[in-house]
N, C-alpha and C positions, 0 to 999 in steps of 0.2 A: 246466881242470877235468878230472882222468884219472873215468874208471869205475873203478871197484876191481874185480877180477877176480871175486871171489866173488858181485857183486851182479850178474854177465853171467849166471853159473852158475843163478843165483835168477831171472833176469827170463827167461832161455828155458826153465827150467821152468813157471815161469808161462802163457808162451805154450802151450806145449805141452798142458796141464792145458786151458787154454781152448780147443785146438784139441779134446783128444777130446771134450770138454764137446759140441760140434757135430758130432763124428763126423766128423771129419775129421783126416787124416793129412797133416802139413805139417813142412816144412823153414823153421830158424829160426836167423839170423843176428845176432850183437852183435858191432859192430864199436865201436874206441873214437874217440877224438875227428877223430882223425885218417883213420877209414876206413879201417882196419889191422885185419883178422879178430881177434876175442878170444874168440867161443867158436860153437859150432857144433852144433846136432841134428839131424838129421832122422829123423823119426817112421820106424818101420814101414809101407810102406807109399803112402810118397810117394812122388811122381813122382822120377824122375832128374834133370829139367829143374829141379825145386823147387831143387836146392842152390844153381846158381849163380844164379839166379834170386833168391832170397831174401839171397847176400852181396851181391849189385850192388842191392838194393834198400836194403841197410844202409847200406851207402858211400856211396850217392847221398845219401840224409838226412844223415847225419857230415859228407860232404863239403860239399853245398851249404849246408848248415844248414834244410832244408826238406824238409817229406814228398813222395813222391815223386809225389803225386798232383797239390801244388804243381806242384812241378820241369815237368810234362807240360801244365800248364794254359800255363808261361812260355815252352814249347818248341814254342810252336804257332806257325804260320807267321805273320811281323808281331809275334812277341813277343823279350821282349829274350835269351828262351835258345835262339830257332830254331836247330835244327843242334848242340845241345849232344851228344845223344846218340851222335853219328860222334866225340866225342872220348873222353879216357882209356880207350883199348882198347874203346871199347864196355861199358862197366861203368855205365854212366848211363842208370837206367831212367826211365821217363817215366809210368806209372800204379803206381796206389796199393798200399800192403802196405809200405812205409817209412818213417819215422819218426827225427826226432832225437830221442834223450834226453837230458834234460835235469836239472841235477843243479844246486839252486842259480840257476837261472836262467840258467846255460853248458850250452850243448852239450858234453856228456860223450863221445856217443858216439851211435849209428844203432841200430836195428833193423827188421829185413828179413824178415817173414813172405810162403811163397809155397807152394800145395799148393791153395789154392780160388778161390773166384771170387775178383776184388779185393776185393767186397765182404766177403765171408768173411775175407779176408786182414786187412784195416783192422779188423774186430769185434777178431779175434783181439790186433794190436796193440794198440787202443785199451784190452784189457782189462788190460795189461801198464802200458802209460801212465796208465791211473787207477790201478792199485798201487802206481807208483812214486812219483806225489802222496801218497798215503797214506803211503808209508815213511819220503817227507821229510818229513811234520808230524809222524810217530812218532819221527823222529829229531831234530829241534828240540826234542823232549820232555826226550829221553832224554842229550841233550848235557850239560847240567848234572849231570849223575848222573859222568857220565866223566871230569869234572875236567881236562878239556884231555890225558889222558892216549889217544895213539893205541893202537886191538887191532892192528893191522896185518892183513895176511890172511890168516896162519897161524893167526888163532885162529877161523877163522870153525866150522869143524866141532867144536873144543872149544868156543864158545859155542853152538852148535846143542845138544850134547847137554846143557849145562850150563840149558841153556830148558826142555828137554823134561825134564829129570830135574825139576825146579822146580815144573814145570804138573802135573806127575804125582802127586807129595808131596803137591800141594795138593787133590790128587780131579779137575783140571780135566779134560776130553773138549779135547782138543786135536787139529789135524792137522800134518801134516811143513809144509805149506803153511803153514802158519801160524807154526811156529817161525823157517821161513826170512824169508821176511819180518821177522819183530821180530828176528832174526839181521842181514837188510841194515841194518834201521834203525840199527842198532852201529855196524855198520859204516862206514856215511852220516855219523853223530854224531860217530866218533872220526876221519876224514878230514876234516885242516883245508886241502889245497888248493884 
């Protein structure tokens, strides 16, 4: 199962949007299945240490298939990943702010929030992981509508403004946030791998 590019682009805004929600200034990584970088922010304001910080928290999740707060529970001394962390260049973190995503029920791809405490870190994920639950049941929706026909990913920003023009005609109070989203759900719907 690939991520689709433009739904990296949507899920680290997402993060990001959640980060200043709590006033905080965070570095935000989506890697895809493979733990291969797909897109990359960081805030105004974060740490220098947050960039690689937050791609090695991505990749860790991609890679192992497991959050990374997992990965550090199994990497304790007597467990079955002791010593994991001295491998792949040191790119295998062992506390929490990583995440596999999950597309379909396969691991898609990782994300890597790093700028607060862990605990901060995981909110901020977590808020991204409940969105993208929501985009897959809006996309099982909106599948039948699509006729087996794929948008590919050049149409994501002509279907963004094609929502927004829509919602607008119609009197709705809408936000960007909100277009994007029913944008990935298209997205989601019309990728059949």
């Amino acid at each position: 199962m690939k991520l689709p590019f433009p739904l990296s682009r949507i899920l680290a805004s997402l993060a990001e949007s959640a980060a200043a929600d709590m006033g905080l200034a965070m570095a935000v990584a989506i890697v895809d299945h493979e733990g291969l970088l797909q897109y990359f922010a960081r805030m105004e304001g974060a740490l220098p240490a947050s960039t690689e910080i937050a791609i090695s928290k991505a990749y860790t999740a991609a890679a192992l298939r497991m959050s990374t707060r997992e990965v550090g529970q199994m990497a304790l001394p007597g467990h079955p990943l002791y010593g994991i962390q001295h491998t792949h260049a040191g790119k295998i973190v062992l506390f929490g702010g990583g995440f596999p995503l999950k597309l379909r029920g396969q691991v898609a791809g990782g994300i890597g929030i790093s700028g607060g405490s862990v605990e901060e870190d995981e909110r901020v994920a977590w808020a991204v992981l409940d969105t993208l639950g929501e985009v897959e049941c809006l996309a099982e929706s909106i599948k039948p509508l699509l006729r087996g026909k794929p948008l590919g990913t050049n149409w994501m920003s002509y279907l963004e403004r094609c929502l927004e023009k829509a919602f607008l005609k119609e009197g709705c109070l809408i936000t960007h946030e909100f277009i994007s989203i029913l944008a990935a759900a298209f997205i989601i719907a019309s990728d059949d791998h």
